[in-house]
GUZALUM-251963 format. One record per residue (C-alpha): residue number from 1; residue in three letters; x, y, z. Coordinates in steps of 0.02 Angstrom, whole numbers, plus 50000, padded with zeros to 5 digits. Example, Ala and Ser with C-alpha at 12.3 -4.5 7.8 and 13.67 -1.06 7.14 Angstrom:
// residues 2
atom vexti: 1; torvex: ALA; east: 50615; north: 49775; up: 50390;
atom vexti: 2; torvex: SER; east: 50684; north: 49947; up: 50357;
This chain:
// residues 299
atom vexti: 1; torvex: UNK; east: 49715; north: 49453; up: 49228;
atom vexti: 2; torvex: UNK; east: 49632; north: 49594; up: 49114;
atom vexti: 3; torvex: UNK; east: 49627; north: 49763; up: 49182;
atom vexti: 4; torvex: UNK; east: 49454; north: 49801; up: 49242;
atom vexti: 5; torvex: UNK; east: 49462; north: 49604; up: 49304;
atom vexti: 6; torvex: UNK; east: 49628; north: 49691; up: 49421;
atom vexti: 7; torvex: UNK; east: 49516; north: 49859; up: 49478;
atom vexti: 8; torvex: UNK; east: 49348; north: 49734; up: 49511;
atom vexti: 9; torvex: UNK; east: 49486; north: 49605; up: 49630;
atom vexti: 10; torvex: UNK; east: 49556; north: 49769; up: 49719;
atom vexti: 11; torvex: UNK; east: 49379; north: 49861; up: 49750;
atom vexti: 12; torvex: UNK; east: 49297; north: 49706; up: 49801;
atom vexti: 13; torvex: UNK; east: 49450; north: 49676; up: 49951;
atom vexti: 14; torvex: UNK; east: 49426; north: 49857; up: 49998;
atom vexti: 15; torvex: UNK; east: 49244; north: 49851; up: 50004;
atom vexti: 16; torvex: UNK; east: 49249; north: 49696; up: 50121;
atom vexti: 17; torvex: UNK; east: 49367; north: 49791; up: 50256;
atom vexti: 18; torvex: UNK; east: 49258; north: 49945; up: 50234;
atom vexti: 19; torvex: UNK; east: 49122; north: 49873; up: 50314;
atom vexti: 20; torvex: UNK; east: 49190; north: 49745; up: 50445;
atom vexti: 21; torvex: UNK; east: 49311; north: 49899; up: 50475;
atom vexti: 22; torvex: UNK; east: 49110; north: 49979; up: 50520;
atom vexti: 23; torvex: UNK; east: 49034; north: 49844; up: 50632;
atom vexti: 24; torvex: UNK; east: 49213; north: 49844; up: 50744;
atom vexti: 25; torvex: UNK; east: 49233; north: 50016; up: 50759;
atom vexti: 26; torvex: UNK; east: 49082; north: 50025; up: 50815;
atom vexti: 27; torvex: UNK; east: 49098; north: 49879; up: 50947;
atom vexti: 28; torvex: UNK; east: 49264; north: 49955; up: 51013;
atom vexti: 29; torvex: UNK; east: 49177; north: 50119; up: 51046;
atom vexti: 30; torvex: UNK; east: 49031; north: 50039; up: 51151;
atom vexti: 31; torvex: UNK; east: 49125; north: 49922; up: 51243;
atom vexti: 32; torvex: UNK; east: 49278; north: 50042; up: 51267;
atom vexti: 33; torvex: UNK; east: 49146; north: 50174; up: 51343;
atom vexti: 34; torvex: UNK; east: 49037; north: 50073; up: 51427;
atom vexti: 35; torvex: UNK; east: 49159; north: 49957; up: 51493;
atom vexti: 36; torvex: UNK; east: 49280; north: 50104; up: 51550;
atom vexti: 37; torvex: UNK; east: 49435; north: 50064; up: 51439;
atom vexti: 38; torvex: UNK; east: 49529; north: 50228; up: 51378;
atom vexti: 39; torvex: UNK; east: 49646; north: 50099; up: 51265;
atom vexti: 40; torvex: UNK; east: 49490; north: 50009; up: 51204;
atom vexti: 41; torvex: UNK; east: 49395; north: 50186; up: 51147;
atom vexti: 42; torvex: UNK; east: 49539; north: 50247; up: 51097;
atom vexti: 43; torvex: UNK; east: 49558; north: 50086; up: 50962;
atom vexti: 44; torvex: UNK; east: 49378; north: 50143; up: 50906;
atom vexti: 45; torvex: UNK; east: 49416; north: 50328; up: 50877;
atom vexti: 46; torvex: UNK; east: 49563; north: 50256; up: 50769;
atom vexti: 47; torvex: UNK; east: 49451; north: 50143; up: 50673;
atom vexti: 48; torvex: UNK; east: 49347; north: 50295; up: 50653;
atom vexti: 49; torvex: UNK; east: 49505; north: 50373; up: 50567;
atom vexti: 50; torvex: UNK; east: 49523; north: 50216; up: 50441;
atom vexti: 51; torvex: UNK; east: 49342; north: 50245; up: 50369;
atom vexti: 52; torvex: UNK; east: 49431; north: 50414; up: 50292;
atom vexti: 53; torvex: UNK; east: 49556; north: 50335; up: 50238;
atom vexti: 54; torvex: UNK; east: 49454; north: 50186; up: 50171;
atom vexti: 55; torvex: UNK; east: 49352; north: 50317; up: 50086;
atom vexti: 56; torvex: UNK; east: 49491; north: 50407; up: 50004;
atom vexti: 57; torvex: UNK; east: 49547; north: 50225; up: 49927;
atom vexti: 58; torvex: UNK; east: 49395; north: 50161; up: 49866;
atom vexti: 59; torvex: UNK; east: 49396; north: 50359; up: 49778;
atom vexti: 60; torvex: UNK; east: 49552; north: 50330; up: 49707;
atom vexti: 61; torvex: UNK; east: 49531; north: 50154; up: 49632;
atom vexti: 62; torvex: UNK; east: 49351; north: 50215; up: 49531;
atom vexti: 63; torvex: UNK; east: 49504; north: 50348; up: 49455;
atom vexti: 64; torvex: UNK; east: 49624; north: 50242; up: 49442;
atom vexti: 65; torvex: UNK; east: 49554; north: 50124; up: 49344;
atom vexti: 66; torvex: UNK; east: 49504; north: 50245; up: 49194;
atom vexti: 67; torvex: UNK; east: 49601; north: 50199; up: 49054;
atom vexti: 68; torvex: UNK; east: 49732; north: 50340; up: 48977;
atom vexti: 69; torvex: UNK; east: 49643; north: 50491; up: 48878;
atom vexti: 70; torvex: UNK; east: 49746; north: 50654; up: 48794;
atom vexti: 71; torvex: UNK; east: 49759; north: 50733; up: 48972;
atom vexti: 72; torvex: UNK; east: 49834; north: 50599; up: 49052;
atom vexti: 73; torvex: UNK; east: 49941; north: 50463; up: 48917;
atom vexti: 74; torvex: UNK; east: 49994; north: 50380; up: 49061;
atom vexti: 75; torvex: UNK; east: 49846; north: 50344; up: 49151;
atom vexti: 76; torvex: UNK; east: 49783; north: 50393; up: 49315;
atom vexti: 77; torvex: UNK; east: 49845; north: 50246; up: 49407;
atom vexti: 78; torvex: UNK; east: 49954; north: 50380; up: 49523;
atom vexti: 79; torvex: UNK; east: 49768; north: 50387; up: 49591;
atom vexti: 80; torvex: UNK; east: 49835; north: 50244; up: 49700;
atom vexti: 81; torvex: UNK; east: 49985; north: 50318; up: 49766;
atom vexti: 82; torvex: UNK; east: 49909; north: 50512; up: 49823;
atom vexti: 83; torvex: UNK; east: 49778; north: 50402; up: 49888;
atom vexti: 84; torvex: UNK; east: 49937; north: 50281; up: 49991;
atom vexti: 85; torvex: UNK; east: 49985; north: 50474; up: 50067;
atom vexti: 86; torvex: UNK; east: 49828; north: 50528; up: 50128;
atom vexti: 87; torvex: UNK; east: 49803; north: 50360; up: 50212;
atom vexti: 88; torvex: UNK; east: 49989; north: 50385; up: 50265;
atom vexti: 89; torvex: UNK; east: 49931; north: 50576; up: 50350;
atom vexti: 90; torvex: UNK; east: 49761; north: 50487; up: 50433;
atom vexti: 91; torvex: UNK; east: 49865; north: 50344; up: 50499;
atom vexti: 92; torvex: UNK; east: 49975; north: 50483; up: 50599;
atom vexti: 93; torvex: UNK; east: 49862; north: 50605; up: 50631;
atom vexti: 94; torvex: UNK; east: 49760; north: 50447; up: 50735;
atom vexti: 95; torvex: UNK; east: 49916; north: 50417; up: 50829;
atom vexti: 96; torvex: UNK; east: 49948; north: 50591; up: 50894;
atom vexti: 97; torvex: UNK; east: 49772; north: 50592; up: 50956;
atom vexti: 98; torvex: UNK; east: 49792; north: 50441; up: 51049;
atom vexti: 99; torvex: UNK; east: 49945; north: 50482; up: 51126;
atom vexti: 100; torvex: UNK; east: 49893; north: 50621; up: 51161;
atom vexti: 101; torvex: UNK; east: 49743; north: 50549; up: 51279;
atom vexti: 102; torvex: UNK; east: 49857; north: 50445; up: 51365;
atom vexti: 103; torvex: UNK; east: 49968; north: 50566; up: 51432;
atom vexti: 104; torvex: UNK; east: 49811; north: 50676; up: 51470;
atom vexti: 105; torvex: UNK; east: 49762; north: 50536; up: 51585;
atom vexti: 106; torvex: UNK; east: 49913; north: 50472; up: 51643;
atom vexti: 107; torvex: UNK; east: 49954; north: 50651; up: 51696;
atom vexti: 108; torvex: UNK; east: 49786; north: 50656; up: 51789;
atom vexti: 109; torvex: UNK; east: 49795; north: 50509; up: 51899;
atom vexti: 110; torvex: UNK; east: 49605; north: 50459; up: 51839;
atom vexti: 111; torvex: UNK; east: 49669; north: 50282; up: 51796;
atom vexti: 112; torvex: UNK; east: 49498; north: 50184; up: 51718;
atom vexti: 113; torvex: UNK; east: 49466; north: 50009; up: 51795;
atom vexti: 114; torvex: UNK; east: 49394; north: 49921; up: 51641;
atom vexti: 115; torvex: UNK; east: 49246; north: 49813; up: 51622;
atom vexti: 116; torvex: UNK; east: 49288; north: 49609; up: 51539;
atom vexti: 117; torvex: UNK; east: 49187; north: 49689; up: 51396;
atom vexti: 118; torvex: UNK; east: 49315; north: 49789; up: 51335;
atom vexti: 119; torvex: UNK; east: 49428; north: 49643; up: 51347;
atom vexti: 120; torvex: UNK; east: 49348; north: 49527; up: 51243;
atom vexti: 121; torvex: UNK; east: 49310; north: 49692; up: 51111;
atom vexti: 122; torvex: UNK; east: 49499; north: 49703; up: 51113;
atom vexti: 123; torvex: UNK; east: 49541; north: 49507; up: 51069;
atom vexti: 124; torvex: UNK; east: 49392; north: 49507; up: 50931;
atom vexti: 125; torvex: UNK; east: 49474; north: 49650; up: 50849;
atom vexti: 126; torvex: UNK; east: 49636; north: 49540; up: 50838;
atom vexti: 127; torvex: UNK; east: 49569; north: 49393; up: 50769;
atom vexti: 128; torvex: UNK; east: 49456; north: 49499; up: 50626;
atom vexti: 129; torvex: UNK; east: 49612; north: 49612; up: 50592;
atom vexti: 130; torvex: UNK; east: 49732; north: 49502; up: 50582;
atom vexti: 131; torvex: UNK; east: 49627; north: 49404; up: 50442;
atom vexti: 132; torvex: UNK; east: 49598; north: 49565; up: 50345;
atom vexti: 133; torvex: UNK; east: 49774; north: 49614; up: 50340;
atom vexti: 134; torvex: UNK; east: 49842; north: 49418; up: 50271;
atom vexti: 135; torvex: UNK; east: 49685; north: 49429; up: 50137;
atom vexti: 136; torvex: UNK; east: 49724; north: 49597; up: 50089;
atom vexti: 137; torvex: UNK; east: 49915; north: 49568; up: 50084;
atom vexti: 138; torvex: UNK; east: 49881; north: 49435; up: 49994;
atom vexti: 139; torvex: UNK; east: 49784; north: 49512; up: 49845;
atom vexti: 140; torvex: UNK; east: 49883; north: 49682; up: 49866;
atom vexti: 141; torvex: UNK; east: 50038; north: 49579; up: 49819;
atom vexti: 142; torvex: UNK; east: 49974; north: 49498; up: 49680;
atom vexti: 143; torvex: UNK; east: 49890; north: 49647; up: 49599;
atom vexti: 144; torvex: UNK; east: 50058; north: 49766; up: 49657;
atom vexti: 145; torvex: UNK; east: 49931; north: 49890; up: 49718;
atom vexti: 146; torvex: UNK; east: 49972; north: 50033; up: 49806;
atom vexti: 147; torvex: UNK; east: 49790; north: 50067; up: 49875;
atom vexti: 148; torvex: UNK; east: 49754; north: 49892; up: 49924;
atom vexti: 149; torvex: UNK; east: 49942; north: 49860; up: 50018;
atom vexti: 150; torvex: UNK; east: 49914; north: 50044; up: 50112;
atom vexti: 151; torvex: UNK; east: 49764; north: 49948; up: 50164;
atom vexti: 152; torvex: UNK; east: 49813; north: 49791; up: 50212;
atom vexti: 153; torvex: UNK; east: 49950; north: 49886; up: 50304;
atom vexti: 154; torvex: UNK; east: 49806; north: 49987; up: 50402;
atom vexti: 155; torvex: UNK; east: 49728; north: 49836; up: 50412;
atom vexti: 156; torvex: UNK; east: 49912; north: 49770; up: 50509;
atom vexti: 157; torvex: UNK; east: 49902; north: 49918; up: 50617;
atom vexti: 158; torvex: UNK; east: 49744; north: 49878; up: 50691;
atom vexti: 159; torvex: UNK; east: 49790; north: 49715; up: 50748;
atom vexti: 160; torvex: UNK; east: 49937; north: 49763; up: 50826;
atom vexti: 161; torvex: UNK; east: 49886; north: 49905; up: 50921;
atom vexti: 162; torvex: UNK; east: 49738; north: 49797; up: 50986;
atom vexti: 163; torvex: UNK; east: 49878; north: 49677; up: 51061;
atom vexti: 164; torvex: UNK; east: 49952; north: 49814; up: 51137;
atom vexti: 165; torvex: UNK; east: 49769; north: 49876; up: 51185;
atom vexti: 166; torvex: UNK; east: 49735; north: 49682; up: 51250;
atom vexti: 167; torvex: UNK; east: 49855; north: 49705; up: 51355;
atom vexti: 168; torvex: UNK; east: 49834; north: 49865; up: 51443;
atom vexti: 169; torvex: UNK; east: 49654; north: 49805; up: 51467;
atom vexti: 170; torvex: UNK; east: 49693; north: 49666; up: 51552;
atom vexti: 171; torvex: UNK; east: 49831; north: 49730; up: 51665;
atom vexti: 172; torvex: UNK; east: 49697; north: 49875; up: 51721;
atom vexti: 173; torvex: UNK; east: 49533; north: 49750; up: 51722;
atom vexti: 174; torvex: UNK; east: 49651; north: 49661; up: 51847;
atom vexti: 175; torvex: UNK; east: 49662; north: 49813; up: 51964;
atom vexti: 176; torvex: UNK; east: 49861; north: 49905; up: 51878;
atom vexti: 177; torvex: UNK; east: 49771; north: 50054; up: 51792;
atom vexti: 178; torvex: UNK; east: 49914; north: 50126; up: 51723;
atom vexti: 179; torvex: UNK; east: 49933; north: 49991; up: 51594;
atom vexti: 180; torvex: UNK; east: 49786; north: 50067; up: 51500;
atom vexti: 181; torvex: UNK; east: 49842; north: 50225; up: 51472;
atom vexti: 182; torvex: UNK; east: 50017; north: 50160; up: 51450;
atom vexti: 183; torvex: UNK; east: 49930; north: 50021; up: 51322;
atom vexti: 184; torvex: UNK; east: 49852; north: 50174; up: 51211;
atom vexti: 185; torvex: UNK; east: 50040; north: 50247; up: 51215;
atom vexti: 186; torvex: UNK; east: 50102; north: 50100; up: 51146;
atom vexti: 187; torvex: UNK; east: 49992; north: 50084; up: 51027;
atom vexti: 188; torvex: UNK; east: 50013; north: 50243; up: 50962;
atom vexti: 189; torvex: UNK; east: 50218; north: 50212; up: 50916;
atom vexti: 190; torvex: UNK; east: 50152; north: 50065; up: 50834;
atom vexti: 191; torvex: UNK; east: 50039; north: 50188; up: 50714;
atom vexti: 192; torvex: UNK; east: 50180; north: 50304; up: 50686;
atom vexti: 193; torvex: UNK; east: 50307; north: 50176; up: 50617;
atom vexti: 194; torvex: UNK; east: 50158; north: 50109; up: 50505;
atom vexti: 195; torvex: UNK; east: 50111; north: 50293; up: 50431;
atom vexti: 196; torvex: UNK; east: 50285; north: 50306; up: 50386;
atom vexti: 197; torvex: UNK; east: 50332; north: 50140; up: 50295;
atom vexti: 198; torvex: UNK; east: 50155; north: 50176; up: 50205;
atom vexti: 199; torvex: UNK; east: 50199; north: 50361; up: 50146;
atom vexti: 200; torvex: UNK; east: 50373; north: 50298; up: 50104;
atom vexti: 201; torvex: UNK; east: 50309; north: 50154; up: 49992;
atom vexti: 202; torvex: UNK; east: 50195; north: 50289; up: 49892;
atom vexti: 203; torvex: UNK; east: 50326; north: 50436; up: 49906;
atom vexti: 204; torvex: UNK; east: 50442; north: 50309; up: 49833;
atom vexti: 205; torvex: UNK; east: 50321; north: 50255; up: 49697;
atom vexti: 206; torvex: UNK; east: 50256; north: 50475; up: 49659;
atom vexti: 207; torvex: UNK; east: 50442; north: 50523; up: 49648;
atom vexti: 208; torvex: UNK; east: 50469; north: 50385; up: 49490;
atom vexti: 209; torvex: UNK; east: 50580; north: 50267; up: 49615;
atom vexti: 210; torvex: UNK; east: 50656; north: 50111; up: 49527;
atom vexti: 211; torvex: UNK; east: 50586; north: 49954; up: 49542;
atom vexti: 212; torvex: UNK; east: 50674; north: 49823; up: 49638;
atom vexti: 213; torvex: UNK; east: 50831; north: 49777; up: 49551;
atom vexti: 214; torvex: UNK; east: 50770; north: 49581; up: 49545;
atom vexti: 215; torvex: UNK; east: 50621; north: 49617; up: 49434;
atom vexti: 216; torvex: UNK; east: 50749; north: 49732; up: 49318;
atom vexti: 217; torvex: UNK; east: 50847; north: 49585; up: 49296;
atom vexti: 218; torvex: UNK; east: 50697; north: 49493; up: 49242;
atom vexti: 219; torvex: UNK; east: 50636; north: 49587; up: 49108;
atom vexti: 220; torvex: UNK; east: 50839; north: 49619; up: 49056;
atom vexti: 221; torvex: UNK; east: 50859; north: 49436; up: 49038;
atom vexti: 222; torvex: UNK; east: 50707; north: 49414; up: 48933;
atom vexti: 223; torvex: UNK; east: 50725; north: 49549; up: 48818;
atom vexti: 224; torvex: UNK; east: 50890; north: 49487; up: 48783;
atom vexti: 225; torvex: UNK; east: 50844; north: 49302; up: 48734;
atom vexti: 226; torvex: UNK; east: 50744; north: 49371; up: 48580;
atom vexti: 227; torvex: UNK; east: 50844; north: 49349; up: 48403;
atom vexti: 228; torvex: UNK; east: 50907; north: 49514; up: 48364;
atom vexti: 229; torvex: UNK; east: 50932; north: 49596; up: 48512;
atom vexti: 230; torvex: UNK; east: 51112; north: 49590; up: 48553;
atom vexti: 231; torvex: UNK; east: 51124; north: 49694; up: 48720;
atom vexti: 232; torvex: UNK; east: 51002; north: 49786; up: 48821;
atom vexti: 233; torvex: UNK; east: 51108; north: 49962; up: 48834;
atom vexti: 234; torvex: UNK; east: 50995; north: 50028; up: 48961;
atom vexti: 235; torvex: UNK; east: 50810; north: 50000; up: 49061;
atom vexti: 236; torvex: UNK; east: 50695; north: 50113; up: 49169;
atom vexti: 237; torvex: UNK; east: 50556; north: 50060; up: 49242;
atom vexti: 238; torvex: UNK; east: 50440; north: 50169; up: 49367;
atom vexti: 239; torvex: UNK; east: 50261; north: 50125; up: 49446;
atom vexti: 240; torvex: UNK; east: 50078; north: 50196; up: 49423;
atom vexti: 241; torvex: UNK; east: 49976; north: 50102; up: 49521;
atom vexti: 242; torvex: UNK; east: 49945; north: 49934; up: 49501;
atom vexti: 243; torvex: UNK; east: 50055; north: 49945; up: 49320;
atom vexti: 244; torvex: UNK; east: 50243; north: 49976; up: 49274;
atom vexti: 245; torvex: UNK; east: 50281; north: 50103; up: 49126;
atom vexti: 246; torvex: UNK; east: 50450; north: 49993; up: 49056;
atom vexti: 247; torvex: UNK; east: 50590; north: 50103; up: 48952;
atom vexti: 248; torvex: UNK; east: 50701; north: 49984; up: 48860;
atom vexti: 249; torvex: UNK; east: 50864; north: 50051; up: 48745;
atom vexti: 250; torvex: UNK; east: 50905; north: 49895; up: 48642;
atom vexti: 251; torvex: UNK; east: 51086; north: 49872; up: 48555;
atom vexti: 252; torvex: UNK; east: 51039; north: 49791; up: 48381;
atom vexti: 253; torvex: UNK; east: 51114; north: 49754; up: 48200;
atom vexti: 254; torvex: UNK; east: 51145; north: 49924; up: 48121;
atom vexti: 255; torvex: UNK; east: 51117; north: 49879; up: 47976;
atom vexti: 256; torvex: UNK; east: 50955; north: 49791; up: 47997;
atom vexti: 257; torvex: UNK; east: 50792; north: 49865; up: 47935;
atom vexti: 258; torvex: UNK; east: 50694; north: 49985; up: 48005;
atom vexti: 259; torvex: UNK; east: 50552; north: 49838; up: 47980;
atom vexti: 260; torvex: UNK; east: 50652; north: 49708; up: 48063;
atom vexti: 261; torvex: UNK; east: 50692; north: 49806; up: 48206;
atom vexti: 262; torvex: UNK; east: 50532; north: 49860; up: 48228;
atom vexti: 263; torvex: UNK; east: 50483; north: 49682; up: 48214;
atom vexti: 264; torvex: UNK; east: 50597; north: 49610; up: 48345;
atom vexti: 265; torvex: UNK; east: 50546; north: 49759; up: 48457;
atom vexti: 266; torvex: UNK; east: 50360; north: 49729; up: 48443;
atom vexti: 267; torvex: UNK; east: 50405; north: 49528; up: 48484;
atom vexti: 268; torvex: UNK; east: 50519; north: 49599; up: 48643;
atom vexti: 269; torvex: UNK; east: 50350; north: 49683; up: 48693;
atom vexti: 270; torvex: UNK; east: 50214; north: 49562; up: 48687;
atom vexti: 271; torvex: UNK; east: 50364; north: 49427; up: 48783;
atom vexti: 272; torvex: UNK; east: 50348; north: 49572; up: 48906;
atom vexti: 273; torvex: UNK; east: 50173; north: 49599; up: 48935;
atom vexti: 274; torvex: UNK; east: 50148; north: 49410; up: 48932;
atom vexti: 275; torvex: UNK; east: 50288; north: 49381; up: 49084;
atom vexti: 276; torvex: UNK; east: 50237; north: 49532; up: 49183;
atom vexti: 277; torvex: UNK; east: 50048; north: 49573; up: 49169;
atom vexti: 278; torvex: UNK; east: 50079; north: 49702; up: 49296;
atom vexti: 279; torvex: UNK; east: 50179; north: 49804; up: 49168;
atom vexti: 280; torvex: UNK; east: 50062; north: 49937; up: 49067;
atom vexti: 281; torvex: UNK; east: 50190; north: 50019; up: 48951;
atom vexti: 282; torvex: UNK; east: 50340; north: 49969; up: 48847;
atom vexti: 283; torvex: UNK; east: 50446; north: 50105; up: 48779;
atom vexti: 284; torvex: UNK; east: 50602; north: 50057; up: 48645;
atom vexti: 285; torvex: UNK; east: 50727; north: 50134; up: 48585;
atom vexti: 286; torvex: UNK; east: 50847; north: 50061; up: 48469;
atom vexti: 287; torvex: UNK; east: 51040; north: 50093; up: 48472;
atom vexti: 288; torvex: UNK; east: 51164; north: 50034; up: 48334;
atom vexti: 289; torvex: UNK; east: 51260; north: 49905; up: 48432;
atom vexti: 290; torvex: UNK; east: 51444; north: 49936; up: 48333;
atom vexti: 291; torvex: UNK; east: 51439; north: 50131; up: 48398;
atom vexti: 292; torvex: UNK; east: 51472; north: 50210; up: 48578;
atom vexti: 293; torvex: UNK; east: 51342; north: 50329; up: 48609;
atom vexti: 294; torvex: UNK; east: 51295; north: 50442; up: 48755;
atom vexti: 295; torvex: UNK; east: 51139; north: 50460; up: 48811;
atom vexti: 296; torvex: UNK; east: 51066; north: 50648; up: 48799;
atom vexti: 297; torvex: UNK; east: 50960; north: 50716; up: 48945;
atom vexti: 298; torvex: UNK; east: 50928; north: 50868; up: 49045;
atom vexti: 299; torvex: UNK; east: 50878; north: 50759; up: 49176;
C-alpha cells in the first residue's frame, strides 16, 4: 500500500465514525433527557467528549501524513501518537464527569424512572458501536496506526459503557432506580481502564518503546538470509505512526568492498521494505565480523 493510499484508508475510517459518532450522540442526549435516563444522557455527554477527540485525530493524520522535510528527517508521523494522548486525557476526563453525576444523584435520593425511549437509544448505540470498533480495529491493525486504534478503542468504549448503560435503564424503567445511577458508575470504570491502555499504547510508542519481540525476529531472520551478511550484531526498531524507523548493525566480510557491502546492504533494504510495508526507515551499519567490538553510546 503506498503512503498517501495508507493516510486516504485511515482518514476515510475516521471520517465515517465522526459523523455516525454525530447522529448518536445526538439521539442519546434526546432520548436520555426526554425519556428521564441519567445513564442514557450521561452516554451522550460522553459522545460529546469523542467529537474532541475525533477532532484532534483527524488533525493529526492531515500532519502526519506530510512527508519528512529539514525540520523534521523523520517525519511527523508522532502526529499520531500526541494525538493517541489527548484522546487518552478526553477519554478520562469523560469518566470523572460521569461518575461524578452518579454519585451526585445517588447521594440525593432523586432516582429517575426512565422512559422505553432511552432504552432502545441505549441498545442502538450497541449495535452501531460495536460495528465501528471491529471496522476500525480492523483497518487500525492493518495500517499499525496509532490514531485510528485510539479510535477504534473509543469506539470499544462506547459500546461497552452502553451495556452497562442498557442495563441500568432497564433495571430503573422497571421501577429499581438505583440501577441508573449505579449503571453511569459502571460505566465510568469501564472509561478509565480504556484511557489508560490508550495513553499507554502511545506513551509506549513517544518514549521510542521496542517493537514486539516477534516482528524483531522477523526482520532478524530476513536480513540474515541475504549472501553476505553473516550475523545481525544488533537491531532497533521504534514507531512513528503508522511506520517503523529500523536500525540494523550487520556482521560482514572484512575484507569485502566498500561497494559490495554497500551492495548487499541496499539488497537487505529493499527485502525489508518489501516484507514490512509498515517500516519507513532502514538504518545500517556495518561491523567487521572477525573483530569484537563495543558499541559506543552516551545513551
Amino acid at each position: 500500500m503506498q503512503r498517501q493510499d495508507r493516510f486516504t484508508s485511515a482518514e476515510r475510517v475516521i471520517r465515517a465514525g465522526f459523523w455516525i459518532n454525530a447522529a448518536l450522540m445526538l439521539i442519546k442526549l434526546s432520548c436520555g433527557y426526554f425519556g428521564g435516563s441519567e445513564a442514557v444522557f450521561a452516554d451522550g455527554v460522553e459522545s460529546a467528549s469523542d467529537f474532541i477527540a475525533i477532532s484532534s485525530t483527524m488533525i493529526a493524520l492531515r500532519i502526519g501524513r506530510r512527508p519528512l522535510d529539514g525540520t523534521h528527517p523523520y517525519g511527523h508521523g508522532r502526529a499520531e501518537s500526541i494525538s493517541a494522548i489527548v484522546v487518552s486525557l478526553i477519554i478520562l476526563l469523560s469518566g470523572f464527569g460521569i461518575l461524578a453525576q452518579a454519585m451526585f444523584t445517588i447521594k440525593s435520593g432523586n432516582l429517575p424512572r426512565p422512559e422505553l425511549i432511552a432504552v432502545i437509544a441505549a441498545v442502538l448505540t450497541i449495535v452501531v458501536k460495536e460495528c465501528l470498533y471491529r471496522f476500525s480495529q480492523r483497518v487500525g491493525a492493518r495500517l499499525e496506526s496509532p490514531a485510528v486504534l485510539a479510535i477504534a478503542k473509543d469506539h470499544r468504549k462506547d459500546a461497552l459503557t452502553s451495556v452497562a448503560t442498557l442495563a441500568g435503564v432497564v433495571g430503573a424503567y422497571f421501577g429499581i432506580g438505583i440501577m441508573d445511577p449505579l449503571a453511569a458508575a459502571l460505566t465510568a470504570i469501564f472509561i478509565f481502564v480504556i484511557a489508560y491502555q490508550t495513553f499507554q499504547g502511545a506513551a509506549h510508542d513517544l518514549m521510542d518503546g521496542r517493537p514486539p519481540e516477534k516482528l524483531i525476529g522477523e526482520i532478524r531472520a530476513l536480513a540474515e538470509q541475504y549472501e553476505g551478511v553473516e550475523h545481525v550484531h544488533d537491531i532497533r526498531a521504534r514507531r512513528t505512526g503508522q511506520f517503523l524507523i529500523v536500525d540494523l548493525k550487520l556482521d560482514m566480510d572484512p575484507d569485502m568492498t566498500v561497494r559490495q557491502s554497500h551492495h548487499i546492504s541496499t539488497q537487505v533494504k529493499k527485502g525489508i521494505f518489501r516484507m514490512f510495508p509498515n517500516v519507513g526507515e532502514v538504518m545500517i551499519h556495518i561491523n567487521p565480523h572477525d573483530e569484537k567490538h563495543t558499541d559506543l553510546t552516551r545513551l
